[in-house]
N, CA and C atoms as an extended XYZ file, in Angstrom:
444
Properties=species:S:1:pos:R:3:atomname:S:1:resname:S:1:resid:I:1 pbc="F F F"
N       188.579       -4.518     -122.416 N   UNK     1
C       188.789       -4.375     -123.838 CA  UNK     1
C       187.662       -5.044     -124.622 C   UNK     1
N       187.212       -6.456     -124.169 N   UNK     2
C       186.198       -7.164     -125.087 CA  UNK     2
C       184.784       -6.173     -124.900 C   UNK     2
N       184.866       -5.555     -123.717 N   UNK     3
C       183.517       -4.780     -123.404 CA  UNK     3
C       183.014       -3.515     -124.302 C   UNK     3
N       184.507       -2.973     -124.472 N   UNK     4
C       184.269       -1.839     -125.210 CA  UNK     4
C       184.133       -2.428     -126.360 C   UNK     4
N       185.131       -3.715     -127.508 N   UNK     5
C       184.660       -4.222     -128.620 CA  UNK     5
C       183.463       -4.500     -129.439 C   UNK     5
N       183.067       -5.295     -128.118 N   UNK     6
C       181.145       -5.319     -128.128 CA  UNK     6
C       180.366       -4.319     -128.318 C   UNK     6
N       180.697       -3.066     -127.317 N   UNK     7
C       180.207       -2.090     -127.276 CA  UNK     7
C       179.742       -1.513     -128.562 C   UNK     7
N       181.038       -1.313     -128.904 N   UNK     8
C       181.304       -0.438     -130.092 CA  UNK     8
C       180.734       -1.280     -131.343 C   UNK     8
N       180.865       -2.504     -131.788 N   UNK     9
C       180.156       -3.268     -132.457 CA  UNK     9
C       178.672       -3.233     -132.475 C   UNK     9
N       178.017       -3.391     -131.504 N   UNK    10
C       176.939       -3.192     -131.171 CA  UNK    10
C       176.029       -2.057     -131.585 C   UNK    10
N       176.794       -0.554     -131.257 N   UNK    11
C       176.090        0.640     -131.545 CA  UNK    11
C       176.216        0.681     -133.110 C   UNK    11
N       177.755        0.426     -133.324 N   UNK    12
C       177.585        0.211     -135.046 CA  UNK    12
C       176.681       -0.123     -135.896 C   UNK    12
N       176.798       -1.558     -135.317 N   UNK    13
C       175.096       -2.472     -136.140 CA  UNK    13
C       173.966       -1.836     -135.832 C   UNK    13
N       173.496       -0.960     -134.969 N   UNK    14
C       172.423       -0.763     -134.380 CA  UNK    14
C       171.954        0.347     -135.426 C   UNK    14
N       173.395        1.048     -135.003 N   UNK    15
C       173.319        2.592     -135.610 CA  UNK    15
C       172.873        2.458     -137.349 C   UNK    15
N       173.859        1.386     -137.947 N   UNK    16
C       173.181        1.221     -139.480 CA  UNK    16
C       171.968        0.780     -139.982 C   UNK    16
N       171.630        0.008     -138.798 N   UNK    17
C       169.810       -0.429     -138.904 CA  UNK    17
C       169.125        0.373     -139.116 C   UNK    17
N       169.216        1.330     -138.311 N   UNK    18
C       168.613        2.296     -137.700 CA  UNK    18
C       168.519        3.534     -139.001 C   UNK    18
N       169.587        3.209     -139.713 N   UNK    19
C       170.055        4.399     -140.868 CA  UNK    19
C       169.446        3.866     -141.570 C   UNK    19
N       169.511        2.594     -142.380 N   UNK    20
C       168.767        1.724     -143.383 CA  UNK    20
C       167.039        1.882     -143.117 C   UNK    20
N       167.017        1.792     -141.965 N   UNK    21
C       165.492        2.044     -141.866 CA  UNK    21
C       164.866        3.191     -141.854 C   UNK    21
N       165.626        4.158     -142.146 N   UNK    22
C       165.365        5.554     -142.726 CA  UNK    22
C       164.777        6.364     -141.410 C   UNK    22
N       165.201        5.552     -140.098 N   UNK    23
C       165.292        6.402     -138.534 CA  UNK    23
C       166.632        6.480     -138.270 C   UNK    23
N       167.226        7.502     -138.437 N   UNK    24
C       169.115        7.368     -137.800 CA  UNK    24
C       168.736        7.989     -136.526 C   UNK    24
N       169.691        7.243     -136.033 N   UNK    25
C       169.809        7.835     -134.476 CA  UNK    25
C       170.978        8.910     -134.513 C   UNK    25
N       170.786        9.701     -133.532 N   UNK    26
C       171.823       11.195     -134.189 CA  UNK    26
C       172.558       10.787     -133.088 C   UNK    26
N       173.066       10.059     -132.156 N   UNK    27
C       173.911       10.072     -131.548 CA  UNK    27
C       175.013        8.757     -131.645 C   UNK    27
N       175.414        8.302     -132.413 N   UNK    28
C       175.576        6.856     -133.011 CA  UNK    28
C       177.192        7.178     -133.364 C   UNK    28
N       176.605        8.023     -133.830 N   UNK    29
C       178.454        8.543     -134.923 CA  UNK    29
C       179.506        8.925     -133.818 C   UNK    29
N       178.606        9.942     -132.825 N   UNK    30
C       179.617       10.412     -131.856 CA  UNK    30
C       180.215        9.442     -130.796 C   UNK    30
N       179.314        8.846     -130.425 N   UNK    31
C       179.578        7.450     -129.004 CA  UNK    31
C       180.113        6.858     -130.342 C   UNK    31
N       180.180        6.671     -131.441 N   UNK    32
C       180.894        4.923     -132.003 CA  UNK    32
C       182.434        5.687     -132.458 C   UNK    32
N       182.796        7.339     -132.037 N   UNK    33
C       183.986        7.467     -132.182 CA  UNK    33
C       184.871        7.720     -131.036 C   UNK    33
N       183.683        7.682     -129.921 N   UNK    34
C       184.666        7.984     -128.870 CA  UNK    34
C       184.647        6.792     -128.055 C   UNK    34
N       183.852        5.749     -128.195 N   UNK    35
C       184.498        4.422     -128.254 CA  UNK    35
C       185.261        3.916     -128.910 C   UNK    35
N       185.784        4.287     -129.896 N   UNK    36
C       187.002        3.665     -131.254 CA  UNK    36
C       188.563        4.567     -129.845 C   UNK    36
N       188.181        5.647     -129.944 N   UNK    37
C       189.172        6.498     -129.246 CA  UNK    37
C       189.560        6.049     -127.355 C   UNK    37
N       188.531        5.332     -127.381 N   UNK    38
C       188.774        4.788     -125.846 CA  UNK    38
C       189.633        3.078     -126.261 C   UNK    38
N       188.980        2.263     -127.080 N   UNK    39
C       189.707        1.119     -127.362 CA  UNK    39
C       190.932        1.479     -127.986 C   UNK    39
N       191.659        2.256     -128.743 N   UNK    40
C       192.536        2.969     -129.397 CA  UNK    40
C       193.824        3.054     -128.159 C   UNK    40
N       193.137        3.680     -126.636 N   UNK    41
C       193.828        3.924     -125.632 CA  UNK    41
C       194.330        3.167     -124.525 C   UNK    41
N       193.010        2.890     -124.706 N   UNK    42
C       193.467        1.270     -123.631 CA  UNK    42
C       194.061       -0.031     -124.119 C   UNK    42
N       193.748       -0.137     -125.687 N   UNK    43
C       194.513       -1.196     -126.182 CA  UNK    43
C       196.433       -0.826     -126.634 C   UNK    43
N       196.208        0.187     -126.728 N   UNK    44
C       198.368        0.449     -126.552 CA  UNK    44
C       198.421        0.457     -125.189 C   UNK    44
N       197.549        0.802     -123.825 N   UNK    45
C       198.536        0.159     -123.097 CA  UNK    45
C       198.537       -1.026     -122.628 C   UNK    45
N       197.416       -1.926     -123.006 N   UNK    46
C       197.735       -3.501     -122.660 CA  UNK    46
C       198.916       -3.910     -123.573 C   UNK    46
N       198.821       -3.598     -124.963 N   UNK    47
C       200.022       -3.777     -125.768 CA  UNK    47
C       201.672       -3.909     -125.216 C   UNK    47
N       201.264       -1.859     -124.668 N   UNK    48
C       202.913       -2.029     -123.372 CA  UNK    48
C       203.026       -2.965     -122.571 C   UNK    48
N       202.008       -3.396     -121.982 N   UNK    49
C       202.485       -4.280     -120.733 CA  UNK    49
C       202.797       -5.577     -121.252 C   UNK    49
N       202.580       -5.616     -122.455 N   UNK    50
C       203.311       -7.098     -123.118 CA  UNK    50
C       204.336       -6.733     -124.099 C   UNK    50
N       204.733       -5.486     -124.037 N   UNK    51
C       206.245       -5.356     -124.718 CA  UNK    51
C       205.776       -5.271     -126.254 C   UNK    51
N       204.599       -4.641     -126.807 N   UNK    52
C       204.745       -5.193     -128.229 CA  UNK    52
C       203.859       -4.183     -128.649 C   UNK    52
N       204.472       -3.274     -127.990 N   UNK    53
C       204.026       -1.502     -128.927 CA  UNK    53
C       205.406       -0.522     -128.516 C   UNK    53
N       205.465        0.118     -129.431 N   UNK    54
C       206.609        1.002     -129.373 CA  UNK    54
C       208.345        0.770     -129.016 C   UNK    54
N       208.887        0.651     -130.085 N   UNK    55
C       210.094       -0.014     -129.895 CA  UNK    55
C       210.776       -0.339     -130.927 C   UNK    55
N       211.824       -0.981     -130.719 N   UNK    56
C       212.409       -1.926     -132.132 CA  UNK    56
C       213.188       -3.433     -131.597 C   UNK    56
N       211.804       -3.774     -131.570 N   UNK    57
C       212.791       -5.037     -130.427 CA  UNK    57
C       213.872       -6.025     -131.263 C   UNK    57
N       213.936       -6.191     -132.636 N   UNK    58
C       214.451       -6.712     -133.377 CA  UNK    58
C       215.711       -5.867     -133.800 C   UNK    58
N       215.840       -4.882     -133.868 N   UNK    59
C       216.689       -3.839     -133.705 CA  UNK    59
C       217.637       -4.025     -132.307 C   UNK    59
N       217.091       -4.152     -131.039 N   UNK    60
C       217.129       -3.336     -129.970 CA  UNK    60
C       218.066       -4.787     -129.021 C   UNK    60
N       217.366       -5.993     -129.579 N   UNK    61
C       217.988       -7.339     -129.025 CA  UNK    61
C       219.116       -7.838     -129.821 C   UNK    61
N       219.532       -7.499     -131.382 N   UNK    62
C       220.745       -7.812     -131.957 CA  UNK    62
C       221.946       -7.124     -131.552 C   UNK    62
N       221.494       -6.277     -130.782 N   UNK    63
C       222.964       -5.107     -130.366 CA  UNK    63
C       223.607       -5.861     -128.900 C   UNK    63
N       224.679       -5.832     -129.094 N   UNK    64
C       225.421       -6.501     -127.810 CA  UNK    64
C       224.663       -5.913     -126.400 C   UNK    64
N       224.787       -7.199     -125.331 N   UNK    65
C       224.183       -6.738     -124.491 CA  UNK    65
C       224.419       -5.272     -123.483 C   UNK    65
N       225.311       -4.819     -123.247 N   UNK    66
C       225.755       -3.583     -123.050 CA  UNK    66
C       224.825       -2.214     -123.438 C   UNK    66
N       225.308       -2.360     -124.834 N   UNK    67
C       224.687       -1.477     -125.943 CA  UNK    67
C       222.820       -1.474     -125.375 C   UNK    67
N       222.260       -2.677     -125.738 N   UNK    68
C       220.988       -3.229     -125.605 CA  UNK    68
C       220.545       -2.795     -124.560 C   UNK    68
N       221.448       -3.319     -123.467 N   UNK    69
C       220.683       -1.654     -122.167 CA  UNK    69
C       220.626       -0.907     -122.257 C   UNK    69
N       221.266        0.151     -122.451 N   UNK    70
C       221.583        1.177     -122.762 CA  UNK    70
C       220.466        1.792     -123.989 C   UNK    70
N       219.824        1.043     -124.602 N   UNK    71
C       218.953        1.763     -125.607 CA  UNK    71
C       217.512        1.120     -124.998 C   UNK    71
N       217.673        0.228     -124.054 N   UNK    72
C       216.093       -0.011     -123.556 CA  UNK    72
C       216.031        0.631     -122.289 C   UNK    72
N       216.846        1.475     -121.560 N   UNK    73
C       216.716        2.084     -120.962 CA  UNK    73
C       216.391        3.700     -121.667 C   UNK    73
N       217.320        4.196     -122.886 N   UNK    74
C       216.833        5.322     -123.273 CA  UNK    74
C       215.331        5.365     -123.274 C   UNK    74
N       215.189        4.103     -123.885 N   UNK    75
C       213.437        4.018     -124.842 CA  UNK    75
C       212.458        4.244     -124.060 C   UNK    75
N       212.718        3.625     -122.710 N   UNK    76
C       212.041        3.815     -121.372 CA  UNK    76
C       212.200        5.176     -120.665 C   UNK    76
N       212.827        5.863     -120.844 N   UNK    77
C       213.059        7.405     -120.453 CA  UNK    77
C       212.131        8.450     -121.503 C   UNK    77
N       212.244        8.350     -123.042 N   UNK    78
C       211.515        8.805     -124.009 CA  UNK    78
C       210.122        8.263     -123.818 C   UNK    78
N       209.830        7.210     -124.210 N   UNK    79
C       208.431        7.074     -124.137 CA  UNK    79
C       207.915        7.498     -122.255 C   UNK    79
N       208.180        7.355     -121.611 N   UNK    80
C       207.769        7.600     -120.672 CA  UNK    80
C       207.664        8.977     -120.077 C   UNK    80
N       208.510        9.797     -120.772 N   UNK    81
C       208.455       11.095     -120.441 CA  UNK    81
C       207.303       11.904     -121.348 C   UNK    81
N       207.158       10.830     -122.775 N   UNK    82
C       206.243       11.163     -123.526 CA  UNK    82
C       204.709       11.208     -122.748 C   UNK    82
N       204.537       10.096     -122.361 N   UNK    83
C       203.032       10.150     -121.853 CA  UNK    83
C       203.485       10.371     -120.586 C   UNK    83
N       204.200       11.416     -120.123 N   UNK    84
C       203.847       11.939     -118.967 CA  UNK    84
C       202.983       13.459     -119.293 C   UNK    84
N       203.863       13.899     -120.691 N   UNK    85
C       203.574       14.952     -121.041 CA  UNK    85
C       201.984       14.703     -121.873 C   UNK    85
N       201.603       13.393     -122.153 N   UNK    86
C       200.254       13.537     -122.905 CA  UNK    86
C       199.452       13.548     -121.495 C   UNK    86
N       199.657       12.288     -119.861 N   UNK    87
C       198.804       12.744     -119.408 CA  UNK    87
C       198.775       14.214     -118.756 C   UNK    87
N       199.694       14.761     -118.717 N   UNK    88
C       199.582       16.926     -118.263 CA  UNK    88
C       198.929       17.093     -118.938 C   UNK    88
N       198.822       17.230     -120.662 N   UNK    89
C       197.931       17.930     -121.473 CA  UNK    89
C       197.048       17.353     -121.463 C   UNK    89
N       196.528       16.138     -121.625 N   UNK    90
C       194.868       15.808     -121.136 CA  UNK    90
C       194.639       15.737     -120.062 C   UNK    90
N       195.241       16.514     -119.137 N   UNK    91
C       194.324       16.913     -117.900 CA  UNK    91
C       194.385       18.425     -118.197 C   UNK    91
N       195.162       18.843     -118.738 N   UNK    92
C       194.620       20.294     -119.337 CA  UNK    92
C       194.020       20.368     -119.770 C   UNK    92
N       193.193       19.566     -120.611 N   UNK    93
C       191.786       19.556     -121.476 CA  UNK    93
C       191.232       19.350     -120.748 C   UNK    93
N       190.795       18.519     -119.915 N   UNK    94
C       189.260       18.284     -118.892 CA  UNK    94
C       189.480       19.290     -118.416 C   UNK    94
N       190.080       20.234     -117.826 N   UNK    95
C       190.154       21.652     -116.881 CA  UNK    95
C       189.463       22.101     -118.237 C   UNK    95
N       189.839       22.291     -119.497 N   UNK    96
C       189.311       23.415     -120.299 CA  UNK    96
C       187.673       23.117     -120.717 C   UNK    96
N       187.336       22.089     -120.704 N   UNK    97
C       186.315       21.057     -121.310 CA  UNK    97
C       185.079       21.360     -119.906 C   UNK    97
N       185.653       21.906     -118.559 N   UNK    98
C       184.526       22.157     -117.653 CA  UNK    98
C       183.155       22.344     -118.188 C   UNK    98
N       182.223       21.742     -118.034 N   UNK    99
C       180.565       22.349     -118.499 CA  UNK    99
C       180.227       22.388     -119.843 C   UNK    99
N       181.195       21.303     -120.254 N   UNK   100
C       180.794       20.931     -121.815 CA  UNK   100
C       179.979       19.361     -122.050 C   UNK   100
N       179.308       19.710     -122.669 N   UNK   101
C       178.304       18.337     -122.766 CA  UNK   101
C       178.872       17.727     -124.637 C   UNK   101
N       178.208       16.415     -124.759 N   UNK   102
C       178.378       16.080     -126.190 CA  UNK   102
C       177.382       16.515     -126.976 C   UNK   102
N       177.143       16.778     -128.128 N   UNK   103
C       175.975       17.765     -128.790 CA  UNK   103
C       174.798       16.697     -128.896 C   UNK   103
N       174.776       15.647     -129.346 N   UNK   104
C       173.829       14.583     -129.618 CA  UNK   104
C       173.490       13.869     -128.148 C   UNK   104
N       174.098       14.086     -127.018 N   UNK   105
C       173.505       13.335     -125.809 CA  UNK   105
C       174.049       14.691     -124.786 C   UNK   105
N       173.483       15.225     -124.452 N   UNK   106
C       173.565       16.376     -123.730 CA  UNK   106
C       173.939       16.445     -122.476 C   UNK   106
N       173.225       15.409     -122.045 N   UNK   107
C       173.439       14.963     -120.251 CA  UNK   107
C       174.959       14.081     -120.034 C   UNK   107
N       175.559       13.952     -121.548 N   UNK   108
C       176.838       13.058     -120.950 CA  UNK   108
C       177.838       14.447     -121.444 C   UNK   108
N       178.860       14.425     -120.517 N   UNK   109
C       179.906       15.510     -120.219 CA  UNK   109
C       180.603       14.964     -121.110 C   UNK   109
N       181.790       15.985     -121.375 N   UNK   110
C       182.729       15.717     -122.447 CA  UNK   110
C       184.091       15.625     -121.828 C   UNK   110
N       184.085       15.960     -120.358 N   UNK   111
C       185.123       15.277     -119.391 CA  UNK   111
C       184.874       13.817     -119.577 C   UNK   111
N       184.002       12.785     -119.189 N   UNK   112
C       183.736       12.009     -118.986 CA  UNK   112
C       184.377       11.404     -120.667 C   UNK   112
N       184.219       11.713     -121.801 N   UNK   113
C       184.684       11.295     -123.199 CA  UNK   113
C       186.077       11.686     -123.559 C   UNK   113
N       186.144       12.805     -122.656 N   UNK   114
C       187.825       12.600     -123.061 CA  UNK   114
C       189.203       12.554     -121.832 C   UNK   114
N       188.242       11.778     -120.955 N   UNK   115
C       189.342       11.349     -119.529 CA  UNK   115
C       190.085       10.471     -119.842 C   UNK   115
N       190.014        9.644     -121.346 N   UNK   116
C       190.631        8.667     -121.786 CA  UNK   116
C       192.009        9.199     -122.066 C   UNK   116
N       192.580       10.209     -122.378 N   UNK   117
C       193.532       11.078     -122.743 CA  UNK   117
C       194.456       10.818     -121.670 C   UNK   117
N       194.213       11.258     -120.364 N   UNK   118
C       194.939       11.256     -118.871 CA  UNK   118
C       195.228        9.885     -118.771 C   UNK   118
N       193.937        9.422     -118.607 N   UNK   119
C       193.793        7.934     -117.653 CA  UNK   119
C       194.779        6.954     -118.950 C   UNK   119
N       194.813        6.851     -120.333 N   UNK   120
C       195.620        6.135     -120.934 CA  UNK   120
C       196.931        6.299     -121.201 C   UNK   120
N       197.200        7.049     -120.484 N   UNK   121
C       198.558        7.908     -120.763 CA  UNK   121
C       198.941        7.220     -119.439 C   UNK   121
N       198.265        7.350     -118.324 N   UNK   122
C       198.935        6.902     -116.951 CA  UNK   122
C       199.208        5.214     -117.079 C   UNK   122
N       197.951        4.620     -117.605 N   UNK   123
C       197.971        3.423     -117.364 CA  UNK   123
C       198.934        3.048     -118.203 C   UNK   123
N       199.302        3.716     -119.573 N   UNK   124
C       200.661        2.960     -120.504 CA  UNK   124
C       201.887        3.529     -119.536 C   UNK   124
N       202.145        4.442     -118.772 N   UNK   125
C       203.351        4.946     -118.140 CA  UNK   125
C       203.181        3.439     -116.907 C   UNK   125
N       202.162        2.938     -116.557 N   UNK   126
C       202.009        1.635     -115.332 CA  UNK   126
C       202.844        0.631     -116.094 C   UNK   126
N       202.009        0.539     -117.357 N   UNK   127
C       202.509       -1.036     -118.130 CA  UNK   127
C       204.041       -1.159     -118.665 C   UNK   127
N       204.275        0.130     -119.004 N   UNK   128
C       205.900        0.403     -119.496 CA  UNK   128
C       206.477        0.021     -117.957 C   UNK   128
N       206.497        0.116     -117.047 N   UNK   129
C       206.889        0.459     -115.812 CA  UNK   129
C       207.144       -0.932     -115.250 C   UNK   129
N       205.727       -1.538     -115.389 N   UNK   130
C       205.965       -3.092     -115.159 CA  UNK   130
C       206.266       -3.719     -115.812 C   UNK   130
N       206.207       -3.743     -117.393 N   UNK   131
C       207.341       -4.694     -118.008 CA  UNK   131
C       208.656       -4.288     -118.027 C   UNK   131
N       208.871       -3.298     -117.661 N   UNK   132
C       210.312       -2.905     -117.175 CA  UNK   132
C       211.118       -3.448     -116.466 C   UNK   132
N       210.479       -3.586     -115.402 N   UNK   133
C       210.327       -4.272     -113.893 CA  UNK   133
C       211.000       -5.880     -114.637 C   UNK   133
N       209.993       -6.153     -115.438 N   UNK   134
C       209.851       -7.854     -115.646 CA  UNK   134
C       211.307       -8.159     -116.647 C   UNK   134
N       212.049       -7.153     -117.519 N   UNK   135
C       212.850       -7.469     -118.602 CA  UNK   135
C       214.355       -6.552     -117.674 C   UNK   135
N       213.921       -5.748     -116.687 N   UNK   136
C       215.437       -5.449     -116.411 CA  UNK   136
C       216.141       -6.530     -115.784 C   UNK   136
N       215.902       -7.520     -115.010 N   UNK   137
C       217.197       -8.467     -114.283 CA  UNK   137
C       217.624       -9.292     -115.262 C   UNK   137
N       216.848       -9.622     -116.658 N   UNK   138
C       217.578      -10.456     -117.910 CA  UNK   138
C       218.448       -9.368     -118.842 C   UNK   138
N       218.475       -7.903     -118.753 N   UNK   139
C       219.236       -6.863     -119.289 CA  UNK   139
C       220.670       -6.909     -118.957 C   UNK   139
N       220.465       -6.768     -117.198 N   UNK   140
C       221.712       -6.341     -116.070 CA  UNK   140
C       222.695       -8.109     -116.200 C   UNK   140
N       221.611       -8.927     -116.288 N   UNK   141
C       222.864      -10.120     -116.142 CA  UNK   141
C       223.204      -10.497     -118.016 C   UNK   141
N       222.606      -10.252     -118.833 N   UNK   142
C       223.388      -10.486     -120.220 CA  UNK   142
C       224.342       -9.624     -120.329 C   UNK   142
N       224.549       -7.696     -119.893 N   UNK   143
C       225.425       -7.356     -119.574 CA  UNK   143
C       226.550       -7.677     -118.393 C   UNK   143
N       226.281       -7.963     -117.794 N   UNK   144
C       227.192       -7.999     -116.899 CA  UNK   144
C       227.790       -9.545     -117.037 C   UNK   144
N       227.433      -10.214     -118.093 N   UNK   145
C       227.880      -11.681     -118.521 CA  UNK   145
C       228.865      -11.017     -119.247 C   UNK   145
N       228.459      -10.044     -120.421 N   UNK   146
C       229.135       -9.489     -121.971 CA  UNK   146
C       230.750       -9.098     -121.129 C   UNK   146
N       230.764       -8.204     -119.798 N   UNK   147
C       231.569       -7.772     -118.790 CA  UNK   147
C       232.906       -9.107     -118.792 C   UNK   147
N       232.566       -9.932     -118.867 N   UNK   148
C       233.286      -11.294     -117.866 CA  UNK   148
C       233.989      -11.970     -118.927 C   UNK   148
């Protein structure tokens, strides 16, 4: 994440120098958006894996514990079925995207710029998966306390 930050910082400043000095570089705009679109992807799913994207956890923890499973398990069925279906369709795009280059850097593929689609979709379906992992045995025993 800090790599791409830099990254993207970097071409920014570079790229406006470069504009100010009345040489723009023509490929600046495109790499500084499909780096915004790669940090964009990879940062919701580090987010998931710390529980603090998509949800209503303030919502979701006032409801008796019973209930409270029962809707963090839905949430985990929806979102997860969600980016199952974003990574299918961005791997339907790299199939469609075959032998496409970016217009301003020619030699870089446009698979390669938009594999972020698949690959962030899988890795938030990982992080949902493992904080799942980490919050279901405090779910099953506040219910099964609520039970007693």
């Amino acid at each position: 994440m800090l790599v791409l930050m830099a990254a993207l910082t970097v071409i920014v400043i570079v790229g406006v120098g470069f504009r100010k000095a009345g040489a723009a570089l023509v490929w600046y705009d495109e790499v500084a958006s499909i780096l915004l679109a790669w940090l964009t992807y990879y940062g919701a799913s580090l987010a998931a894996l710390k529980r603090a994207h998509i949800g209503f956890p303030k919502f979701v923890y006032s409801r008796k514990p019973r209930l409270r499973l029962f809707l963090v398990v839905c949430r985990e069925i929806i979102v997860i079925g969600f980016f199952v279906l974003v990574a299918w369709a961005g791997w339907q795009v790299l199939q469609i995207l075959d032998g496409t280059y970016l217009a301003s850097l020619p030699s870089v593929s446009t698979k390669i710029t938009q594999s972020v689609i698949p690959i962030g979709a899988v890795l938030f379906i990982i992080a949902e998966l493992l904080s799942f992992a980490e919050t279901w045995p405090a779910l099953i025993k506040a219910a099964r306390k609520q039970r007693e």
